[in-house]
C-alpha positions as CSV (number, residue, x, y, z in Angstrom):
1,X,0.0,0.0,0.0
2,X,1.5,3.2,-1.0
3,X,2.3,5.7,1.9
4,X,0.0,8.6,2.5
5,X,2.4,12.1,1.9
6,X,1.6,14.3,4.4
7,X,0.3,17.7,3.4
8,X,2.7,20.5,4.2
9,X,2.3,22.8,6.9
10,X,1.6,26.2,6.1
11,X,4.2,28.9,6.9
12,X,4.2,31.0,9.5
13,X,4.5,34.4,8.3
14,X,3.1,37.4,6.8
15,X,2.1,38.0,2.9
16,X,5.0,40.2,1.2
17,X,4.2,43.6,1.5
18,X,1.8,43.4,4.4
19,X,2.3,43.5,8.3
20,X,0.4,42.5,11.5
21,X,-0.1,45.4,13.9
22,X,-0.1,44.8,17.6
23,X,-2.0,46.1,20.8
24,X,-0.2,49.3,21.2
25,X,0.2,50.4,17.8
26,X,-3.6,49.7,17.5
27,X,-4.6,51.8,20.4
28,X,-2.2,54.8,19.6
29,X,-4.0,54.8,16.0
30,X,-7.3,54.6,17.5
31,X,-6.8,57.4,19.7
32,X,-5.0,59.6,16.9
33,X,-8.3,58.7,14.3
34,X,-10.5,59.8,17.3
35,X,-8.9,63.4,17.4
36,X,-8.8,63.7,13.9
37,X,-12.8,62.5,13.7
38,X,-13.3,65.3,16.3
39,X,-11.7,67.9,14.1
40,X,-13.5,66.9,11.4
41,X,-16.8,66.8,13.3
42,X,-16.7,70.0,14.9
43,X,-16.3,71.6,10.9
44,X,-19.8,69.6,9.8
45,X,-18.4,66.7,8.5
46,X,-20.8,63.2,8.7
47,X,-18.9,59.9,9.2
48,X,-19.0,57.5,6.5
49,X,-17.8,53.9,5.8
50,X,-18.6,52.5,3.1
51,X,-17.8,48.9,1.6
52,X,-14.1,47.5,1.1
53,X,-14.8,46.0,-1.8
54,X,-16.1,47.8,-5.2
55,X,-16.7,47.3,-8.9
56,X,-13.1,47.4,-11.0
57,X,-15.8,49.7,-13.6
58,X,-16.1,52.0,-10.6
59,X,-12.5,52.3,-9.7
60,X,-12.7,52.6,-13.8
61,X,-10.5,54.6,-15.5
62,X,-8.5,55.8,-12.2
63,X,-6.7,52.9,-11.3
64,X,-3.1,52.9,-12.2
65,X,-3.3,50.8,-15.5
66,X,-6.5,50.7,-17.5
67,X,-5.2,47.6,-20.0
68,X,-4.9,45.6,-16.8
69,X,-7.6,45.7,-14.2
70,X,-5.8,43.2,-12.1
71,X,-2.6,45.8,-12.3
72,X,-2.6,47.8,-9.5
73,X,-5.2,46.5,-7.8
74,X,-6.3,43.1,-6.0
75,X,-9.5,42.1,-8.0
76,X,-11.1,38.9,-9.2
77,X,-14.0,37.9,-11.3
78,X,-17.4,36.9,-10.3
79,X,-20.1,36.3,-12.0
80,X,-18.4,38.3,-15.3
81,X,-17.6,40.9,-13.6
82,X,-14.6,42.2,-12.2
83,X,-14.4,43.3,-8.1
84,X,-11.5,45.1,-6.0
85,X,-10.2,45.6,-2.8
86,X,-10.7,49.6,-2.6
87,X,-7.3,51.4,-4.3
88,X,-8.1,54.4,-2.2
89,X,-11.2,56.2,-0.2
90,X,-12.5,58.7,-2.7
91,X,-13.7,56.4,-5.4
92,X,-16.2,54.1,-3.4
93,X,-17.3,58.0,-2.1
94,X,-18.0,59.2,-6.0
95,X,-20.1,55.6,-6.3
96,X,-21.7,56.2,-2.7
97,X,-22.7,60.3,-3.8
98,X,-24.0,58.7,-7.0
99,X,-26.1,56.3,-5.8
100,X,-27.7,57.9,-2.8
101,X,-27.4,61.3,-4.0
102,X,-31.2,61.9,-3.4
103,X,-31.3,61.2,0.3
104,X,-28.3,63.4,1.0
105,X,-27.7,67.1,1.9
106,X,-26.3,68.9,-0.8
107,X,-23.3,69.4,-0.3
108,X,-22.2,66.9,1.2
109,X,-19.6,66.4,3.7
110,X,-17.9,63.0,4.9
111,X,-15.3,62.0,6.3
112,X,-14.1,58.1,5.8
113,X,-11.1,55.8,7.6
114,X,-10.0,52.5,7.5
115,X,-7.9,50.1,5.2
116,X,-6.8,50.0,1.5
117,X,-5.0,47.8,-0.9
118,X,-2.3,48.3,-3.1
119,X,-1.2,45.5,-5.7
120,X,2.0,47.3,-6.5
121,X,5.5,46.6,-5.6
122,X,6.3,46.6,-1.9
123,X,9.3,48.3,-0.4
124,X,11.1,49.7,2.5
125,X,8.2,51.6,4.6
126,X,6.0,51.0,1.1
127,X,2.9,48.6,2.3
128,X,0.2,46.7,0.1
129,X,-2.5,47.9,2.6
130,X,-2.3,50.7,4.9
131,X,-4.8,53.4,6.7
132,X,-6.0,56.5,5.0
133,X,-8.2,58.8,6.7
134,X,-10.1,61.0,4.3
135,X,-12.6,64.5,4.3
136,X,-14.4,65.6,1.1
137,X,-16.9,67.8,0.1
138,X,-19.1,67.0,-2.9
139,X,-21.6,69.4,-4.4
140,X,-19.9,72.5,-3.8
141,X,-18.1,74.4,-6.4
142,X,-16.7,77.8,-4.5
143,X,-13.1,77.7,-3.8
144,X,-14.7,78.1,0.1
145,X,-14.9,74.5,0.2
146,X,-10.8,74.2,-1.0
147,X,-10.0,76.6,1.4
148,X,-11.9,75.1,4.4
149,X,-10.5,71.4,3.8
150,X,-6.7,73.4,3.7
151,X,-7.7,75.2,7.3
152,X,-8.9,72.0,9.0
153,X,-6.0,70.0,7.8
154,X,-3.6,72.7,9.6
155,X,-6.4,72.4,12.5
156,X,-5.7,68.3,12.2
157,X,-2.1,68.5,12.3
158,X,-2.2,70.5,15.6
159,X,-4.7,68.7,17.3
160,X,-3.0,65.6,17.1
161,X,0.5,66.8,18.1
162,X,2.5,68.4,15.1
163,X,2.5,72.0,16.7
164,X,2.5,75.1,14.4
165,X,6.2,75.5,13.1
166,X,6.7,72.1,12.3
167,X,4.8,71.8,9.2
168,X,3.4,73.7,6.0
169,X,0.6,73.1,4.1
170,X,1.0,73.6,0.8
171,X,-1.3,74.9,-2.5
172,X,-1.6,74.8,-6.3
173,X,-4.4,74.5,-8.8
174,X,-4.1,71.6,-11.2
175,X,-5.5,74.2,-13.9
176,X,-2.4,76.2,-13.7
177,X,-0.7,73.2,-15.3
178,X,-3.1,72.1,-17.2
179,X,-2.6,76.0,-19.5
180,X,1.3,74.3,-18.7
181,X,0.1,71.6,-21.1
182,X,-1.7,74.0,-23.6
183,X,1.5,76.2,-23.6
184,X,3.9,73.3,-24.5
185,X,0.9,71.2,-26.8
186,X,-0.1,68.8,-24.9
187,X,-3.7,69.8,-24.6
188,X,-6.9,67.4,-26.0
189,X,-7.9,64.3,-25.4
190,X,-5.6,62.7,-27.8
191,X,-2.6,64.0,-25.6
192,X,-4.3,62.1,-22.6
193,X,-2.1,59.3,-21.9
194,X,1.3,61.8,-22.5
195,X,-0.6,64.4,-19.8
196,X,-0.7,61.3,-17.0
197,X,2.8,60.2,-17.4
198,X,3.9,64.0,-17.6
199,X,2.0,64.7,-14.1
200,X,3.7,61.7,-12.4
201,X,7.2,62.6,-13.7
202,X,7.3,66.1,-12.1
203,X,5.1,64.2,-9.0
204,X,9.1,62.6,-8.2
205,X,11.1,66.1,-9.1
206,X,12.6,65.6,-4.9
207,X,13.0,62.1,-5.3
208,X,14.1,61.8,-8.9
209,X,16.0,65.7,-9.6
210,X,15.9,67.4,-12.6
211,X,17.5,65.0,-15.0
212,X,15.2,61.9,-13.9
213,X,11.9,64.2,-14.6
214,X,13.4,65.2,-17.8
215,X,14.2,61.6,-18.6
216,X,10.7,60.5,-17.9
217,X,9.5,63.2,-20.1
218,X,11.2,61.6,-23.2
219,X,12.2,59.1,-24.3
220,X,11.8,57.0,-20.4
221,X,14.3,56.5,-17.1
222,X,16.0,53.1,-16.1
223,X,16.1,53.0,-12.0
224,X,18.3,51.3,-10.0
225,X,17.4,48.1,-10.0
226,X,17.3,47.9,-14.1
227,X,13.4,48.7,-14.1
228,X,12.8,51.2,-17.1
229,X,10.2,53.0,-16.9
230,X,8.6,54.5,-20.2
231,X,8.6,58.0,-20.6
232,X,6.1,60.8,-22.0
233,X,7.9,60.7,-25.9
234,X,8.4,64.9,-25.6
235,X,10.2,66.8,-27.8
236,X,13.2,69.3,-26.8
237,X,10.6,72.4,-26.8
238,X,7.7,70.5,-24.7
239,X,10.1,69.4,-21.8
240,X,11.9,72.9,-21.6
241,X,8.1,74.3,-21.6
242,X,7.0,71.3,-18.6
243,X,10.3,72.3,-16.6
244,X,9.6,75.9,-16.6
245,X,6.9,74.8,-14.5
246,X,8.7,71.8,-12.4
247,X,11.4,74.2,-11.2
248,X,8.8,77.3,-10.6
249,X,9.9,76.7,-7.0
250,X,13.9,77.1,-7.4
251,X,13.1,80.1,-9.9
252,X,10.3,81.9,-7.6
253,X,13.2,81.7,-4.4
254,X,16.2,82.9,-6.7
255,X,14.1,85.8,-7.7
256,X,12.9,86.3,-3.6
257,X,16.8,85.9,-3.2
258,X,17.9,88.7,-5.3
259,X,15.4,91.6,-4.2
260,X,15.8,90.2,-0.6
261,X,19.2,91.2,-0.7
262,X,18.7,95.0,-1.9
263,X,15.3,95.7,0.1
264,X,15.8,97.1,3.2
265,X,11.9,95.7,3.9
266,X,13.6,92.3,4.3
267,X,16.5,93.3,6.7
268,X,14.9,90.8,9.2
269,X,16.7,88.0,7.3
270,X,20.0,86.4,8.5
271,X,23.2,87.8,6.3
272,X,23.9,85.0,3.9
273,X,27.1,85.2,1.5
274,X,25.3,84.6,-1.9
275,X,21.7,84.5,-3.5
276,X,22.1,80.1,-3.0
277,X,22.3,80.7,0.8
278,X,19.1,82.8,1.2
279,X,17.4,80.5,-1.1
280,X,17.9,77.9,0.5
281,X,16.5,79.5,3.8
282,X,13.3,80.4,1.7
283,X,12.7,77.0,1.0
284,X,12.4,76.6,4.7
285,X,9.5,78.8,5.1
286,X,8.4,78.7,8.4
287,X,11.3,80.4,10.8
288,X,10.8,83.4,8.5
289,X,8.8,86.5,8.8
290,X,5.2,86.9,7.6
291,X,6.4,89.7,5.9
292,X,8.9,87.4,3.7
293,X,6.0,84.3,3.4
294,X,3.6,87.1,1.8
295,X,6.3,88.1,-0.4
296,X,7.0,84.5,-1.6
297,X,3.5,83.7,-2.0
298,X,2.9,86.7,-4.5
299,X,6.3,86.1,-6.0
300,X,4.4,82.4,-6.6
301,X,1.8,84.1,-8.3
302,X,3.1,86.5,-10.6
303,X,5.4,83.8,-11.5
304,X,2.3,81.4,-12.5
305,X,0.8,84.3,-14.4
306,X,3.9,84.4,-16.5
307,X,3.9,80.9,-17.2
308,X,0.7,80.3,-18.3
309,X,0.8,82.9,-21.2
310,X,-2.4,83.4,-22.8
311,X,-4.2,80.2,-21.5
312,X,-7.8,80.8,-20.3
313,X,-7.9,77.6,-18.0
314,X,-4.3,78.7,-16.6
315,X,-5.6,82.1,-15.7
316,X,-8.2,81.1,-14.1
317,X,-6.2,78.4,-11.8
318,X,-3.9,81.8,-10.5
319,X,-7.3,83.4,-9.7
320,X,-8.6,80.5,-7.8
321,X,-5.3,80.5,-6.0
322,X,-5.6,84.1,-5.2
323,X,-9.2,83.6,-3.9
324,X,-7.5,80.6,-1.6
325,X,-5.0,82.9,-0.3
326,X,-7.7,85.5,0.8
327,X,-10.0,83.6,2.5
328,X,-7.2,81.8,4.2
329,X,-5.4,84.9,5.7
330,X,-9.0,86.4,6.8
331,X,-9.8,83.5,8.9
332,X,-6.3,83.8,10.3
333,X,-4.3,81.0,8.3
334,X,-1.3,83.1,7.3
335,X,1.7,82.1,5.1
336,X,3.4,80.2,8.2
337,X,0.9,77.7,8.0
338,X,-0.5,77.5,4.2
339,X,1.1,79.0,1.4
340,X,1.3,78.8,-2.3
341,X,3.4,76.3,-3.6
342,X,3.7,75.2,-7.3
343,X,5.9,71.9,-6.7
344,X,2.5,70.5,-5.4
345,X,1.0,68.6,-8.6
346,X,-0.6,65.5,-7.1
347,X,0.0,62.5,-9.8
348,X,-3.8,61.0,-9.4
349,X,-5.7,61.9,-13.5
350,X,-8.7,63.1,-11.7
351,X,-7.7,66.6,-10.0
352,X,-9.4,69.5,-11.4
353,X,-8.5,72.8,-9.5
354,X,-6.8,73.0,-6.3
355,X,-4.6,70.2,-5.1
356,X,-2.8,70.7,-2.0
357,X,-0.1,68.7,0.3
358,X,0.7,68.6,4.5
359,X,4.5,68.2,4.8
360,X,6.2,68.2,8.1
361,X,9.8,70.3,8.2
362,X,11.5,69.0,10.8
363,X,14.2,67.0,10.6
364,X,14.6,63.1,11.0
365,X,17.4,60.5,10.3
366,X,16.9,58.9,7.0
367,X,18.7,54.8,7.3
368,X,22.2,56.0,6.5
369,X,21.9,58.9,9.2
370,X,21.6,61.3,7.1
371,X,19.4,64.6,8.6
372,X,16.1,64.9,6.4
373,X,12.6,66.8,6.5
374,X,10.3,64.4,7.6
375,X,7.9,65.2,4.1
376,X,4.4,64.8,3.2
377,X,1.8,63.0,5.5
378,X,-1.2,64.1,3.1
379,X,-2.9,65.3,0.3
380,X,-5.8,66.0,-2.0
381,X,-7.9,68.5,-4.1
382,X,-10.1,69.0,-6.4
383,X,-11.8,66.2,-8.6
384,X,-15.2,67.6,-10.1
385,X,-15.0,65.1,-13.1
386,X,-15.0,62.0,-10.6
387,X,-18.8,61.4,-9.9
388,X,-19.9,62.6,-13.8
389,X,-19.1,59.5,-14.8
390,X,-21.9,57.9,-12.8
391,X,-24.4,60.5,-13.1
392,X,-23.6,62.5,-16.4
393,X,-23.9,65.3,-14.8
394,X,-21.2,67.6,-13.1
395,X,-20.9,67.3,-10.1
396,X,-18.0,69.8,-8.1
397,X,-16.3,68.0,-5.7
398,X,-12.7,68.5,-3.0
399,X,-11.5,66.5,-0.5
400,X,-7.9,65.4,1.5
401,X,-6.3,62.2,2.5
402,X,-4.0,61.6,5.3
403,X,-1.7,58.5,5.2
404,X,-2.2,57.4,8.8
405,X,0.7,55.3,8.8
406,X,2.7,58.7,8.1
407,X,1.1,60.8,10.6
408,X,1.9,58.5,13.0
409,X,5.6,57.8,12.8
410,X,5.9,61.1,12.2
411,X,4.4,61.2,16.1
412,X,6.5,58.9,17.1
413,X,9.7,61.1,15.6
414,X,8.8,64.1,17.3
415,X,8.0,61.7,20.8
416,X,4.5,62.9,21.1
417,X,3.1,58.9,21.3
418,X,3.6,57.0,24.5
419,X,5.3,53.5,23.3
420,X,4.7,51.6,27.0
421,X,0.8,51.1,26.9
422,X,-0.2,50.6,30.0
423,X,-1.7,47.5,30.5
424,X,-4.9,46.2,32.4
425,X,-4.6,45.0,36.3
426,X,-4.1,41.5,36.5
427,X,-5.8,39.4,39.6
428,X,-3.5,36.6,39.7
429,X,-5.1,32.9,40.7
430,X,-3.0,31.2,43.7
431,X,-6.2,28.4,44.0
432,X,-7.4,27.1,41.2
433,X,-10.5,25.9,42.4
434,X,-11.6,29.0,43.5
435,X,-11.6,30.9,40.4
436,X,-16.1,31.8,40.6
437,X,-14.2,34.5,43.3
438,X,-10.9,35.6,41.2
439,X,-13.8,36.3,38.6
440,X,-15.5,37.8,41.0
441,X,-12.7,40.5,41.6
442,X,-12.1,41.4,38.5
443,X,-15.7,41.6,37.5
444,X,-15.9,44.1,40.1
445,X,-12.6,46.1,38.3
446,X,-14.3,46.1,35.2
447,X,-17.7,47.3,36.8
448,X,-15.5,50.1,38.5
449,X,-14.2,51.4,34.8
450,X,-10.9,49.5,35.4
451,X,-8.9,47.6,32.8
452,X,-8.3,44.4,34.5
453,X,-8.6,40.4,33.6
454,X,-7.9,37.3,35.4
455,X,-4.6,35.4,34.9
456,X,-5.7,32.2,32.9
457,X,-2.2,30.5,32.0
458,X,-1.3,27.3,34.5
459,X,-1.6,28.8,38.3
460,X,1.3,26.4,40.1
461,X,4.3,29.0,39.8
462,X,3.3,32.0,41.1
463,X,6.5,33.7,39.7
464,X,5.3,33.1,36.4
465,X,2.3,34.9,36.5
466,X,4.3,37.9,37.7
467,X,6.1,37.3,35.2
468,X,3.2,37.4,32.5
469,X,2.1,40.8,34.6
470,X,5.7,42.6,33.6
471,X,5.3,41.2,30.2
472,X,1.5,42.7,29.7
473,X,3.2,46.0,31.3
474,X,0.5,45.6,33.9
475,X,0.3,48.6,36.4
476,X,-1.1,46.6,39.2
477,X,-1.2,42.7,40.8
478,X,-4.0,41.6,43.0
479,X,-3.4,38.7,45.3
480,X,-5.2,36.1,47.2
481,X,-4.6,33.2,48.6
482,X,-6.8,31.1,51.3
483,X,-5.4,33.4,53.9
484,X,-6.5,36.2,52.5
485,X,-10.0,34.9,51.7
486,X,-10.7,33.6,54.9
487,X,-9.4,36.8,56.4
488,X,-11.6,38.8,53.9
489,X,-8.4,40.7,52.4
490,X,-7.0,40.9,49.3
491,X,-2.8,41.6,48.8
492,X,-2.3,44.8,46.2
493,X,1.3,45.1,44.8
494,X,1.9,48.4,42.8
495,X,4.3,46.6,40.2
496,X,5.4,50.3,38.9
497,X,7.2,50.8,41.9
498,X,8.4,47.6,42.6
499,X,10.2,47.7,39.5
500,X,11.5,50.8,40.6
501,X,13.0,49.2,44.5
502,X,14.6,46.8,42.4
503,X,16.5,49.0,39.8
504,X,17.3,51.3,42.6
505,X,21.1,50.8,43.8
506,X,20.1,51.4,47.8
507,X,17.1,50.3,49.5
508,X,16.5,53.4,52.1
509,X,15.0,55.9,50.0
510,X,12.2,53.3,49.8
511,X,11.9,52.5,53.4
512,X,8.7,54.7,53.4
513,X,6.7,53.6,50.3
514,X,5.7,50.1,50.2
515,X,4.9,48.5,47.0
516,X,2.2,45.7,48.2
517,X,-0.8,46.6,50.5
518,X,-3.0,44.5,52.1
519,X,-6.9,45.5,52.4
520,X,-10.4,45.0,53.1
521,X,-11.9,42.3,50.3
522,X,-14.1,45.8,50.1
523,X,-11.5,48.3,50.0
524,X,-10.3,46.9,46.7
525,X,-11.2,49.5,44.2
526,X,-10.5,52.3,46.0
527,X,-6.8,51.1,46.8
528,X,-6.2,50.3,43.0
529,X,-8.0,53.3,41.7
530,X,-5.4,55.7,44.3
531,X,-2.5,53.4,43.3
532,X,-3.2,54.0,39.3
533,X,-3.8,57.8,40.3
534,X,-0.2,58.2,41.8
535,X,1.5,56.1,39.0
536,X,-0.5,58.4,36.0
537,X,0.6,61.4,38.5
């Protein structure tokens, strides 16, 4: 009889390009989504969640290849049709508006978090699914509704710990470069495909430089690893008229540069030894005046105007930027906090008008140890072409995402996110057969709004489940033994500061404070709930 192979056991370990996320990391994003939900909130915004899996024809012609609608994407058919693990939040929200645009307010603003998926290839801090926590408002055409998603990012950032001075967001309009296009003849809907690679290509300028952007507008860039990339097939003329527009930012501060250094307005400005020094300083906007940040952001927009030449759709970008800037500064968000920049482009097909981007400028250490700003933890703008294609009908629409992953190392770097989560009391078990009364304990915890749970593991070394306690960070032990219940007492040892006695290099400092108490079975709460306030205290 031929021998039955056995089946192979599975491996243990996570999908490539995916993680597991633990109790701590879990709460601290919790509580971050919870201050960002009451932001949000407080500015009118309705929570929304809607399903994780869509249609690839409502994704449609957004996802990153249209030849492939497995590229890009997870998706599978079913009955001949093709379905997806939501690419982002803002597409399932176009299908939602479309199909219960009747029973909503118009406009209509929501706010969305949770999961989404990726199919593209994973890398150093580059995930397959990840968190993105989004706000949009649909129905509203007025540049108000740009503006206000700008003002209660800034508000966001704050509220959750990135104080004023430590980041910048920044502003451009999507129809500036769109009269870009028109300028260097790239307009219609035959130049389509050309305009998406072209808006990707100067989305890497700070990761790629000059030369890669101008290698991905022609001919195509090799990275690397020996990946090659196909570029946008531009003539000499078309990519000098596209870089005018990816180095607007270098240009504009050269220009601040050089009247900086003859106005006598601008005498607030550290002495620099050439026109490269002070750019460089103006590229770090916020430790400069609002005098200088005003300057820069006009500079921005006389700059654009030049640009654009004659082109109806660009002019009409630098007004709507104008109109931003205005209604910004009268509700009190000056230059420090969002200003006009046009290296923002955004490399998503479906922006229409504004598109803006949260970057954080402090520093960090990159993996070599080299000092960097931290960068971008969000973005968005403008995509009034996005629900048309359900209903036929225009419908104005703006919104932001915020990589949560992001926003939370970026936490982490500036220390603002307790990494010891305190963990929940644990009532330890010295009797096995009396465990209806350990329940009984930590029942009453629990009722008494304390995090606590009964030690379930194998009861017959009690240095073991002390153990378990300083591995579950627990603050607190409760002990009791058939002493103790006969007596009606329960043992309560403050692990905190027992940890503390036996790190300490002499014991008389601690002659005073005890670190185990015994009280009345009825006394419990109360001498856990004044041992948890000192510890917090």
């Amino acid at each position: 009889m031929a021998k039955v192979k056995k089946q192979p056991r599975p491996k243990a370990q996570t999908p490539k390009g995916f993680r597991d996320y633990f109790g701590a990391e879990v709460a601290q994003r919790t509580a971050m989504l919870s201050q960002i939900a009451g932001v949000y909130h407080q500015y009118g915004f309705d929570a929304l969640e809607s399903a994780a899996v869509e249609t690839v024809e409502a994704l449609g012609k957004f996802l990153p290849d249209v030849d492939r609608p497995n590229e890009g994407v997870f998706a599978w058919e079913e009955d001949n049709d093709w379905l997806a693990l939501r690419y982002d939040l803002t597409a399932p929200l176009a299908r939602v508006y479309a199909q219960h645009r009747n029973d909503l307010p118009n406009p209509y603003r929501r706010y969305a978090m949770g999961p989404v998926w990726r199919n593209e290839k994973p890398g150093p801090g580059r995930f397959r699914q990840f968190y993105q926590c989004d706000a949009d408002t649909v129905g509203a055409s007025s540049v108000a509704a740009d503006a206000e998603i700008c003002a209660m990012l800034s508000d966001t950032l704050e509220v959750v710990g990135i104080p004023r001075g430590d980041y910048v967001v920044r502003v451009n309009n999507r129809k500036v470069l769109n009269g870009v296009m028109e300028v260097a003849g790239l307009s219609g809907d035959d130049k389509e495909a050309e305009r998406g690679i072209v808006l990707r290509a100067i989305d890497k300028l700070d990761r790629l430089g000059t030369d890669g952007v101008r290698a991905l507008l022609g001919e195509g860039r090799k990275d690397g690893s020996g990946d090659f990339t196909k570029g946008a097939g531009l003539n000499e003329l078309q990519i000098n008229a596209v870089m005018r527009f990816a180095n607007a930012k270098s240009i504009i501060q050269q220009r601040l540069a050089d009247v900086a250094i003859h106005e006598v307005s601008l005498t607030e400005l550290p002495p620099v030894a050439s026109n490269m020094a002070l750019a460089n300083i103006v590229d770090r906007p916020v430790p400069l005046a609002s005098e200088t940040l005003e300057k820069l952001n006009l500079f921005t927009l006389s700059y654009l105007k030049e640009i654009i030449g004659d082109s109806v759709e660009g002019q009409e970008g630098v007004s709507e930027l104008f109109q931003i800037k205005d209604l910004l500064e009268n509700q009190g968000y000056g230059p420090d906090r969002i200003m006009i920049d046009p290296s923002v482009v955004r490399g998503l097909g479906y922006y229409t008008g504004p598109v803006f981007e949260a970057e954080l400028t402090f520093e960090v250490l990159d993996d070599k140890g080299r000092p960097r700003n931290f960068g971008s933890v969000a973005g968005g703008g403008r995509y009034d072409d996005l629900v048309t294609r359900f209903t036929g009908q225009k419908v104005p629409a703006t919104g932001v995402s915020i990589g949560v992953d992001r926003l939370l190392a970026a936490l982490h770097a500036k220390g603002r996110l307790d990494t010891a989560a305190v963990g929940p009391v644990v009532v330890t078990v010295m009797d096995r057969d009396q465990m209806a009364y350990y329940q009984g304990l930590v029942a009453e915890l629990r009722n008494a709004g304390i995090r606590a749970e009964v030690y379930l593991g194998n009861p017959k070394n009690f240095g073991n489940q002390l153990k378990y306690a300083d591995n579950r960070n627990s603050p607190v032990a409760v002990i009791a033994g058939s002493d103790e219940m006969a007596n009606g007492v329960v043992q309560i040892k403050d692990l905190v500061l027992g940890a503390q006695i036996a790190q300490s290099a002499t014991l008389e400092e601690w002659k005073d404070r005890p670190s185990q108490y015994e009280v009345p079975r009825t006394e419990l709460v109360a001498k856990v709930r004044e041992i948890l306030a000192g510890q917090a205290g």
